[in-house]
Residue, then its C-alpha position, 0 to 999 in steps of 0.5 A: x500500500x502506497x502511503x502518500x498523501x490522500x485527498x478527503x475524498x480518497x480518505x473518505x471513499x477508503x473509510x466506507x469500504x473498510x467499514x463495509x467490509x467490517x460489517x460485511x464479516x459480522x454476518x458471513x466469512x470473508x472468502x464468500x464477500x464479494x467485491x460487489x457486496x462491498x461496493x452495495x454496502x458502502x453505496x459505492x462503484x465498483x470503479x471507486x473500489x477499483x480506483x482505490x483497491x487492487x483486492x479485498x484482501x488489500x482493503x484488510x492490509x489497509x485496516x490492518x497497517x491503520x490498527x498497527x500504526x494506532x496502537x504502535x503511536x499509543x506506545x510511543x505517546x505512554x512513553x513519552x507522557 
């Protein structure tokens, strides 16, 4: 995942299809989530997943690097106060 700097709407775009993707694994097992049950969810394109994504599985890298960045700045910050 390329880290540079996202305009709100790629941030925001980003952020409906991590959380659709989230909700979707409450009710069903990842492997039977389809990149069109993401989009529906997240009211979105399957261009603007497209546009943002190569894979389903990059969204979860993405939620995943997001959770590890909080918690590792969480550290630093119990450190350094």
């Amino acid at each position: 995942m390329d880290y540079k700097k996202e305009n709100k709407q790629t941030k925001r775009t980003k952020s409906w299809l991590k959380d659709s993707i989230l909700q979707l694994m409450k009710e069903e097992s990842y492997d039977k989530i389809s990149i069109k049950e993401i989009t529906k969810r997240a009211d979105l394109s399957r261009s603007a997943f497209y546009n943002n994504y190569n894979s389903k599985e990059d969204i979860l890298y993405d939620i995943i690097t997001d959770k590890l960045i909080t918690s590792i700045k969480s550290l630093i910050d119990a450190r350094t106060n």
